[in-house]
C-alpha positions in Angstrom: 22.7 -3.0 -49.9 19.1 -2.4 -48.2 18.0 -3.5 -45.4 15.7 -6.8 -45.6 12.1 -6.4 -43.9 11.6 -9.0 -41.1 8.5 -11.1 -40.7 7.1 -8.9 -38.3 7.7 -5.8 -40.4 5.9 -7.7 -43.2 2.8 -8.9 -41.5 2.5 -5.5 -40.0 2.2 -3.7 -43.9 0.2 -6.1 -44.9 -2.0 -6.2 -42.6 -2.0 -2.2 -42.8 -2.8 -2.4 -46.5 -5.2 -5.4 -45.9 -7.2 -2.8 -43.1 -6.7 0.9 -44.8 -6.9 -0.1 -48.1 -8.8 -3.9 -49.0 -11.4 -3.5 -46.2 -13.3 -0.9 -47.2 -13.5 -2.4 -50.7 -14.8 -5.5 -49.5 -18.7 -6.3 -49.7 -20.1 -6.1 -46.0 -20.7 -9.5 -45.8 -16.7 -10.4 -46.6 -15.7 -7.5 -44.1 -15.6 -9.9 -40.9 -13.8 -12.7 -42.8 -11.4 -9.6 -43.4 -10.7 -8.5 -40.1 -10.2 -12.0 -39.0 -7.7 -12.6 -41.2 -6.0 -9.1 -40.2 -6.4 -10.3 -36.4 -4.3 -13.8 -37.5 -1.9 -11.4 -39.0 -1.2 -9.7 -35.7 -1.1 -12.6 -33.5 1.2 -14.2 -36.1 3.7 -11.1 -36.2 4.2 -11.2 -32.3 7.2 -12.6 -31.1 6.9 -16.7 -29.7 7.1 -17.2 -26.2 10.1 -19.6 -25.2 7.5 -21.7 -23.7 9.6 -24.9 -23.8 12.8 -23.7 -22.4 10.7 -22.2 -19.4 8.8 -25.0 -18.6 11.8 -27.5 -19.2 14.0 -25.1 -16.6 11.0 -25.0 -14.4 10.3 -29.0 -14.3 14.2 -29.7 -13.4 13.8 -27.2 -10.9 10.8 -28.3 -9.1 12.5 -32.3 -9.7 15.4 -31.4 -7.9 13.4 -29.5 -4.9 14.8 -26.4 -5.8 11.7 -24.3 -6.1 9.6 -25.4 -2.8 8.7 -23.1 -1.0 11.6 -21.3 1.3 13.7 -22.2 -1.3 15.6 -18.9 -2.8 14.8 -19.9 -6.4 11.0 -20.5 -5.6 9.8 -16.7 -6.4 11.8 -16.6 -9.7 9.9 -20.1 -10.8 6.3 -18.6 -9.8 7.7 -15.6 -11.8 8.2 -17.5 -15.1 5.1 -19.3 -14.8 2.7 -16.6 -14.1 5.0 -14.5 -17.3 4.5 -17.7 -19.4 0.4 -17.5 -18.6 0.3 -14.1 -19.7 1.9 -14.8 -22.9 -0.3 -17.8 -24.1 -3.4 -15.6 -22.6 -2.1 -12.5 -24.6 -2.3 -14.9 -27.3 -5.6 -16.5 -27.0 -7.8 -13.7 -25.6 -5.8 -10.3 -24.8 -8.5 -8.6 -22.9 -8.7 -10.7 -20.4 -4.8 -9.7 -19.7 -5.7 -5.7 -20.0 -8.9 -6.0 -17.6 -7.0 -8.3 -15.4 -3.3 -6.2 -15.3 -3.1 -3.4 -12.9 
């Protein structure tokens, strides 16, 4: 039996076809609404942060004074916050994480 395609796998042709093929068709004018949509796809393809479970962990953590500073859990806390930024940043504007990462 084949294989089923995932979400990601789908957006990714789609969008593919919507770029190589549909753009180039498209009146000038219709071109940016095009490459919007294209842009949505990719965002929408990319696997969703587990935002929740981070910042629930995190808030028990710092409730229970287990992530002050000196603390041996405090580094891994400021870890999964700063990894959590990233990935609603890499969302919402992803050059500012490519100019900004060394």
């Amino acid at each position: 039996m084949p294989e089923r395609p995932d979400a990601p796998d789908l957006l990714a042709t789609a969008r593919a076809l919507l770029l190589e093929s549909l753009l180039p068709a498209l009146p000038r004018e219709r071109q940016l609404e095009a490459r919007m949509i294209a842009r949505a796809m990719e965002i929408a393809a990319r696997p969703a942060p587990p935002a929740a479970t981070v910042l629930a962990g995190a808030t028990a953590m710092i409730r229970a004074g287990q992530a002050d500073p000196g603390e041996p859990a405090h580094a891994a806390l400021l870890a999964a916050i700063r990894e959590e930024l990233r990935a609603r940043c890499a969302v919402s504007d992803p050059r500012a994480i490519r100019e900004k990462t060394p």
